[in-house]
C-alpha positions, 0 to 999 in steps of 0.5 A: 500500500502507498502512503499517504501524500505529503505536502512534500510530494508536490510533482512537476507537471507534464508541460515542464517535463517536456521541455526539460526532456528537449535538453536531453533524457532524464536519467536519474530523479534523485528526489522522487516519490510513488506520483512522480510523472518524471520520464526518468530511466532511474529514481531515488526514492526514500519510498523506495528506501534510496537517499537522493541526498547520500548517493552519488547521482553520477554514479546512478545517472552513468553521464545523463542529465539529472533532473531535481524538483526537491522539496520545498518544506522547511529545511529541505531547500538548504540541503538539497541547495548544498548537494546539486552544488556539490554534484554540478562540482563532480560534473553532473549535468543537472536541471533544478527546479527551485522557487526564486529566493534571496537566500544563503541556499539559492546563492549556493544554486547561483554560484553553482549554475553555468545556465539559468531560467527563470519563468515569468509565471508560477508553477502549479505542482501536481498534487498541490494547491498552489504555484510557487515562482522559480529560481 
């Protein structure tokens, strides 16, 4: 049986997936859960028992592009922040979907990042009530 949804599995919707899935395939979703509609060839799922935040995502992805939508609750961002950071340093290719804030975490993405969009309108997450903007 699946658990029960948290606000913390809010999913990325099909129209952005698309558009991510025109840079290259998604080969690995380090954060995913059981509603998760990312086209990915491998997840990391604590459902699954796998820690996105512990393992290597180049080891897991084998050179592919990696998308992370993290979640978004209290204390999630900063850790996620400080790992995409740290795997962009190993060389990952990675796409990060993040909401746009002026915070010690989203300096840590900035500095990171070789590329960066930002979108005009906000992001209404499958399985949420509300958008959130993006960094």
């Amino acid at each position: 049986m699946t658990r029960e949804r948290t606000p913390n599995d809010l999913c990325t919707p099909p129209w952005l997936l698309d558009r991510v899935v025109k840079i290259a395939p998604i080969a690995l979703d380090p954060c995913s859960n059981p509603w998760s509609c990312v086209p990915f060839e491998r997840a990391l799922s604590l459902d699954a028992g796998d820690d996105g935040l512990a393992e290597s995502w180049e080891d897991v992805a084998g050179g592919g592009l990696t998308f992370v939508n993290p979640p978004y609750g209290r204390g999630h961002l900063a850790r996620w922040a400080d790992k995409i950071a740290f795997e962009a340093m190993q060389g990952t290719e990675i796409v990060a979907l993040t909401p746009t804030a002026s915070t010690r975490w989203a300096d840590t993405l900035r500095s990171a990042c070789r590329a960066r969009v930002d979108l005009s309108k906000r992001v209404a997450f499958q399985g949420g009530k509300h958008g959130a903007g993006l960094f």
